[in-house]
SEVOZA-23648 format. One record per residue (C-alpha): x, y, z. Coordinates in pm, whole numbers, plus 32768, in hexadecimal, padded with zeros to 4 digits. Layout:
N
XYZ ...
END
This chain:
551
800080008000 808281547FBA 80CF821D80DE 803F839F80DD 815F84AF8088 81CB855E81A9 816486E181AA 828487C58111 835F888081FC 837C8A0B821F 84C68A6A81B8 85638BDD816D 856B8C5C7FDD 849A8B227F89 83188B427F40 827889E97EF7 81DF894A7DEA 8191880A7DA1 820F867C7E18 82DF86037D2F 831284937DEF 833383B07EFC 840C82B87F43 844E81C58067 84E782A48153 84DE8411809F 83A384FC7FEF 845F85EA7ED4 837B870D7EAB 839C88317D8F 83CF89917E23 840D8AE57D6A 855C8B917DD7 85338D117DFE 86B18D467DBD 87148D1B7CC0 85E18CBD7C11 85D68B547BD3 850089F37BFE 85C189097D1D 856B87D67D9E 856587AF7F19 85AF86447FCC 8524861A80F3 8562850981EE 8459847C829A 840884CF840B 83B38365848C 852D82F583F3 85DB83CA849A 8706831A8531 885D833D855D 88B182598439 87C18308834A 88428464839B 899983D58358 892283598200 889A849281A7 89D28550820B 8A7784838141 89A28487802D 89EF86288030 8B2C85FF8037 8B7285187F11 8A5585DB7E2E 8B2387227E88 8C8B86927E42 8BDB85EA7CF8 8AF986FF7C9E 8BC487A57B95 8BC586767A9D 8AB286C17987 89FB856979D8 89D985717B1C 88CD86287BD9 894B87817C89 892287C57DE6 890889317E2F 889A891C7FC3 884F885980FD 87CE88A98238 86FC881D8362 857788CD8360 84CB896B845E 842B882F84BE 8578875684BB 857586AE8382 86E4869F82D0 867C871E8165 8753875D8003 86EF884F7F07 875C87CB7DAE 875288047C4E 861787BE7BC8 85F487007A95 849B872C79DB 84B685FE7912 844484AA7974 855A83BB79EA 85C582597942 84D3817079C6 83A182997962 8434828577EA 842B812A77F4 828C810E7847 824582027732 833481B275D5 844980B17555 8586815C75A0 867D814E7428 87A480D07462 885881E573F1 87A28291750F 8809818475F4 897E81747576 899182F475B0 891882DA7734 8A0281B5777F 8B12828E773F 8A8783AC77FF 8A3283167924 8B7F822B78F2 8C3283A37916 8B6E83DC7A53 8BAE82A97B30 8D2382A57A83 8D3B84217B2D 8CAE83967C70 8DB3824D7C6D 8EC5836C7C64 8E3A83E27D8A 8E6D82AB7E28 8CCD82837E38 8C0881747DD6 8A8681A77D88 8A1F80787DDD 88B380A77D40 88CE80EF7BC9 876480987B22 866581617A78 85A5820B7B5B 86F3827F7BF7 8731833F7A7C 86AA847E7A59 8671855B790A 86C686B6791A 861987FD783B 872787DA7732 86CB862E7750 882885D777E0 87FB84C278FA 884C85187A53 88DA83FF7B45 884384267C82 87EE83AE7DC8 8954835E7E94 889C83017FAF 893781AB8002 8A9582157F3B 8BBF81BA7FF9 8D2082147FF9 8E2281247F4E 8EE680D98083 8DAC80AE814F 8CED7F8F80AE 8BF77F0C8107 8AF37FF181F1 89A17F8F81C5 896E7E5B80B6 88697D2A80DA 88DC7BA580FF 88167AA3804C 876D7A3A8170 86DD7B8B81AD 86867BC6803C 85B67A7A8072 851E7ADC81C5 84C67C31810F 84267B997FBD 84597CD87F15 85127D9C7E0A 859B7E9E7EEE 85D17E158045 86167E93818A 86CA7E5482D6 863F7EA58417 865880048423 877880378327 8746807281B0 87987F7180E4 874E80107F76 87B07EB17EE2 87177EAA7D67 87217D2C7D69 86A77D547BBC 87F57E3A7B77 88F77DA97C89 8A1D7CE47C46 8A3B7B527CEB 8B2E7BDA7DE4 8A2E7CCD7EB0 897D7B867EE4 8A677AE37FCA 8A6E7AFF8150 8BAF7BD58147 8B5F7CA88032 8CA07D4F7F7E 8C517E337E5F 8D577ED07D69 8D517F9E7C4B 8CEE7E977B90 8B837E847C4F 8B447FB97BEB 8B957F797A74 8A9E7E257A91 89897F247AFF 89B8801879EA 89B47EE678EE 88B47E5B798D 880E7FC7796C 88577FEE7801 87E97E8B77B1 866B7F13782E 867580287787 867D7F5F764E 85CE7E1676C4 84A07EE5775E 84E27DD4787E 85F37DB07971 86EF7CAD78F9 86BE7B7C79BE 85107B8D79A9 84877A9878D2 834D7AD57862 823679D078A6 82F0793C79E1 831C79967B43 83FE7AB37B71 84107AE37CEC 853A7B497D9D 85F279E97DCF 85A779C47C6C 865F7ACA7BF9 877C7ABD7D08 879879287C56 879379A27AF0 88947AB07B57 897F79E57BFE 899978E57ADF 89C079F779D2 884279887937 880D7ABF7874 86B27AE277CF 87327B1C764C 86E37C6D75A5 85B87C49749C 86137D8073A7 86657D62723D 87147E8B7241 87E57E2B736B 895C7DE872D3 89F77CC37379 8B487D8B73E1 8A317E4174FB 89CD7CF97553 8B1E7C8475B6 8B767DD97637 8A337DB07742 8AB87C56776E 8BF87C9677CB 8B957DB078C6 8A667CB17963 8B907B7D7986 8B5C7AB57AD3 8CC07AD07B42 8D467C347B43 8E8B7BE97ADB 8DDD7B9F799F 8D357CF27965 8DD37E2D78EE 8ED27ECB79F5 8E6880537A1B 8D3880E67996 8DEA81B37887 8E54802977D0 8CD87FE077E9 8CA2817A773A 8D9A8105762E 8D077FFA75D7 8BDE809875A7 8C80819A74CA 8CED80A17401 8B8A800873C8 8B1E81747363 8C4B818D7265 8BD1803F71ED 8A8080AC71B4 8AFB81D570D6 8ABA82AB7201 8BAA83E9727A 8C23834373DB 8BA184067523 8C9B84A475FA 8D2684137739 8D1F8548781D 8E1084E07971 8EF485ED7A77 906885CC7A61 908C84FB7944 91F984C678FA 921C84C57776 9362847C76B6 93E9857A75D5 941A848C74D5 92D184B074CD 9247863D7510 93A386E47498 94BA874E7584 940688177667 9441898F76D7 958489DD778B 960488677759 975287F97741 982C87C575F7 983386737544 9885858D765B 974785F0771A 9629858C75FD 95DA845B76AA 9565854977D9 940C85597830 933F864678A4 91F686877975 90B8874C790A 8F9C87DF79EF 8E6A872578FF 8F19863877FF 8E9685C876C0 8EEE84687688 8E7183C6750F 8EAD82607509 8F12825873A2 8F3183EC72A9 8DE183C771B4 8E2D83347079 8EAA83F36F4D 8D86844A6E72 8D9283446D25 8DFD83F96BEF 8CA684256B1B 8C3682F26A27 8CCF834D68D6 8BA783A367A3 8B8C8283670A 8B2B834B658B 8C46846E65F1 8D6E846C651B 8ED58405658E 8FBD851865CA 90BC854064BB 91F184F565CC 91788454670F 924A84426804 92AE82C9687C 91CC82146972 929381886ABF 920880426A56 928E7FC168FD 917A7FA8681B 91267E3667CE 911F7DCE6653 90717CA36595 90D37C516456 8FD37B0163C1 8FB37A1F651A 906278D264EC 8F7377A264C7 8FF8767F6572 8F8A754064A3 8E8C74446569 8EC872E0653D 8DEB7258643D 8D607385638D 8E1D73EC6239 8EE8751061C3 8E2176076130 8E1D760D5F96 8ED076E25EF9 8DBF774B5E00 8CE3777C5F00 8DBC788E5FC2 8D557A165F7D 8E717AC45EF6 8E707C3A5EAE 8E277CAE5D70 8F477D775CE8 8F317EDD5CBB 8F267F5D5B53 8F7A80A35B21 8EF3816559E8 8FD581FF5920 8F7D83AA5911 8EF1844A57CF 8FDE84FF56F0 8F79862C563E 8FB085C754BB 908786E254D1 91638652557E 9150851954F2 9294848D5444 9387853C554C 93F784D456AE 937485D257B0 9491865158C5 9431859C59D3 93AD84415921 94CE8373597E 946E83C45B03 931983695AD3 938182325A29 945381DD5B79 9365823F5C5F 924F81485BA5 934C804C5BAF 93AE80785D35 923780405D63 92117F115C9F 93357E875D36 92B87EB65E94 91807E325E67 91EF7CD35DC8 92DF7CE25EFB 91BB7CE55FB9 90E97BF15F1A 92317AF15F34 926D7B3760AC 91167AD760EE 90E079AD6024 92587909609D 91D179696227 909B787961E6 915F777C612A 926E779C624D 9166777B635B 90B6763262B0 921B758B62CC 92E075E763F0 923E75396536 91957621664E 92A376D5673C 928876926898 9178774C6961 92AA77F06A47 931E78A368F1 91D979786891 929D7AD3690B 94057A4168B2 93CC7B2F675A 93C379FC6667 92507A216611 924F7B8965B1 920B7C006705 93107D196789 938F7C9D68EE 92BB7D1F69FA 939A7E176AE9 93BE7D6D6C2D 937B7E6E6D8C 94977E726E49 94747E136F90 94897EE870E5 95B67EEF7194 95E77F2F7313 96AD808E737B 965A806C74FA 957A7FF875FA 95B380AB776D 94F380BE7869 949181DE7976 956082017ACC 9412812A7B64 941580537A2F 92D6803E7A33 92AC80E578BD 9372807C7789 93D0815C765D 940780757521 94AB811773E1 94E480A872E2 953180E17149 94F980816FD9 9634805A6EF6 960381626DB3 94AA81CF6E4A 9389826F6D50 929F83636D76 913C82D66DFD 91F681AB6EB0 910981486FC5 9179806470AC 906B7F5E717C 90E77F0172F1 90587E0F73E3 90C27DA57539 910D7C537593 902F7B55764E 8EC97C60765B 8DE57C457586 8DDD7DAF751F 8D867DD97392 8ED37E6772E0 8EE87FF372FC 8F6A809B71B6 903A81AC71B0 914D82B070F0 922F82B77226 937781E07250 930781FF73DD 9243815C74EC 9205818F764D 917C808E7722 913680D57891 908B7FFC79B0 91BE7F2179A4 924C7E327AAE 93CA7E807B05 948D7D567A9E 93817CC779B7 93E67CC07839 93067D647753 930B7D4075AF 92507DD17483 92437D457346 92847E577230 921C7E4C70CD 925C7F386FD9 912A7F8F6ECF 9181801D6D78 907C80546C61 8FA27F356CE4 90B67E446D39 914B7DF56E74 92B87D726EEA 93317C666FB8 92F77CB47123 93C17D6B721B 93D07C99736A 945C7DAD7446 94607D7B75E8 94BE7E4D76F1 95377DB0785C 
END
């Protein structure tokens, strides 16, 4: 039964409008700010749960909205306070669109849609991991939308800090005792999500990583495009022990969408494995891999936005007030970084007119243009050459004589003798033409079929195809934590539009194409290897692959 909303507290500057929502242990109400001039929202804890432990969540709850509250995707805190009538309160930026699991009641989300939210909220809870915070309750109804139709990450209430994991989690015993999606604990708020949490928060000593958090935003991203969350079958019982089973064996219910490609499908799968080791390391892998699902799908890749990135010069140019040539593989931090998993494609040169007419000197093509003279015919056992009579020949050209003016008739004009050879130079090539062509077919119907291996050897009239020359490694260092990797590498006599396709060992990421002879991979474990394989892609063909590894 749903409880009444408690009544709205007094509180200086505000005048009050409307509820907005309730939730188990708060009522967020809509007020009007007198200045500056602007629509908040105002959470209010309840009166009756009141205790020292939920005053301490909602302390903390300020605190990590303020220290997170510049990121774009993350809801801004501008105040908090205790009313008149002691109720600890935060006024926050209100966001007039409906959240996630609103969207999902009233339209199909596109993927496109869906791809460009991961990576949003993937830059939110990335900012908040390099905080040292962990959400711990990433689902829809937790993801706001904002006036410009950003989403806004919200509700920190059971976050915790890194090094103080975990505070208030359920065991399976009390998830059974509770028989709920959301349970609780005595007094204490438990906030478990049992359709978006990870095996792990499941077990009577609970111990949540980064990596949690990344299984809830898959698990988020997976309902947005599922209209379902991923572990509900329809047509059978979905209670909580169901799910928590279907979660802890991996059982996810697969996506029905045409229009789904199945790189996203391994992407989700990947961030959804059972055993964390297995998932992607830092939220900004799982954003990459995303990106690279939007390049994929033709689509310009949505920006990673994250404090303090470190990026390597190789990469952004030396920057300002940097050192000579022995500091370019510096790095250096930004306030708000911009991170693209792979530069957008270079546009493809327009399709040539099929009816326009060649230009008189075109300049060569980097690929060598590939010339057929009359295919060879190997001969098939049992079936006769064909006859000769019965082979079309071209007729030869005849070439009428010009009329003479019976003036001149009886003398040898000037230039008759260069006519003569000119006629003559044209018969001449034309019975060389009829001959080549009559001794290739003859040839062919005699001479046994070359080996399969030998079609682009340049024996059957075919020009040798040029082969791509294959990457080659320059270096592979890692940061003073070595937990990134920058991976160079080159292309010996390189050509403009070389593209080059990348793909890191043992994931199951799809390969990310790119102009750049760089990589960067972060989330890494000191004193684990890491390789790429490299290929380079010229005019349509690709090399032998680059394994390149970093220790």
């Amino acid at each position: 039964m749903r409880r009444m909303a408690s009544t709205p507290p007094e509180l200086a500057g505000l005048h009050f409008i409307r509820l907005l929502g309730s939730g188990g242990f708060s009522d967020v109400f809509l007020y009007e700010q007198e200045l500056p001039k602007r629509s908040v929202a105002v959470k209010v804890l309840l009166t009756d749960s009141v205790d020292e432990a939920a005053r301490a969540r909602f302390v903390t709850e300020a605190n990590v909205m303020a220290r997170l509250s510049a990121h774009p995707f993350i809801a801004t805190i501008f105040d908090a306070g205790v009313s008149g009538d002691d109720r600890p309160y935060l006024v926050m930026e209100y966001c007039s669109g409906p959240s996630l699991a609103d969207r999902l009641k009233r339209e199909r989300i596109p993927v496109e849609d869906a791809l460009r939210t991961g990576v949003r909220l993937s830059s939110a809870v990335a900012t908040a991991h390099d905080a040292g915070i962990l959400h711990r309750d990433i689902k829809p109804a937790n993801v706001l939308t904002n006036a410009f139709g950003w989403p806004a990450l919200t509700d920190f209430g059971i976050a915790s800090a890194l090094e103080e994991l975990p505070v208030h989690t359920a065991t399976l015993s009390e998830l059974r005792r509770a028989g709920s999606d959301t349970a609780t604990s005595g007094s204490r708020s438990v906030g478990l999500s049992v359709p978006w949490s990870p095996p792990e928060m499941f077990a009577d000593d609970p111990d949540p990583d980064v990596r949690s958090d990344i299984f809830s935003l898959a698990a988020t991203l997976h309902t947005l495009l599922a209209g379902r969350t991923p572990f509900e079958v329809p047509g059978r019982s979905n209670g909580t022990l169901d799910l928590i089973g279907r979660i802890e064996r991996g059982m996810i219910t697969p996506l029905d969408r045409p229009d789904l490609p199945p790189s996203l499908t391994a992407v989700l799968r990947t961030g959804m494995a059972p055993r964390r080791e297995n998932r992607y390391g830092s939220a900004v892998e799982f954003a990459r891999a995303l990106q690279r699902v939007e390049l994929e799908l033709g689509l310009s890749p949505t920006s990673i936005d994250v404090p303090n990135l470190h990026i390597a010069t190789d990469h952004v140019g030396v920057a300002e007030g940097a050192g000579e040539a022995g500091d370019a593989g510096a790095t250096r931090a930004r306030s708000v970084a911009t991170v693209v998993a792979q530069p957008v494609r270079p546009k493809a040169a327009p399709e040539p007119d099929p009816q326009a007419q060649p230009a008189p000197e075109a300049a060569p093509t980097a690929e060598p243009t590939r010339i057929r003279g009359i295919a060879p015919v190997s001969p098939v056992a049992g079936v006769p050459a064909p006859v000769e009579s019965t082979v079309l020949r071209p007729a030869p050209v005849a070439v009428a004589p010009e009329a003479e003016p019976e003036s001149d008739r009886g003398r040898q004009p000037e230039n008759a003798p260069r006519r003569r050879l000119l006629t003559w130079i044209a018969a001449g090539a034309a019975a060389v033409v009829v001959i080549a062509v009559g001794a290739a077919i003859v040839s062919n119907a005699l001479t046994p079929a070359a080996p399969a291996t030998n079609r682009q050897g340049g024996d059957d009239g075919v020009v040798p195809v040029t082969v791509v020359p294959q990457p080659t490694l320059v270096s592979a260092k890692r940061d003073a934590a070595a937990t990134s990797a920058t991976i160079v590498w080159k292309t010996a006599q390189p050509k403009s539009g070389d593209q080059y396709s990348w793909v890191r060992e043992g994931t199951t990421d799809a390969p990310a194409v790119t102009s750049d002879t760089t990589v960067t991979l972060t989330g890494l474990t000191p004193g684990v290897p890491v390789c790429v394989d490299v290929t380079t892609i010229r005019a349509g063909r690709t090399s032998q692959p680059l394994k390149a590894c970093s220790s």
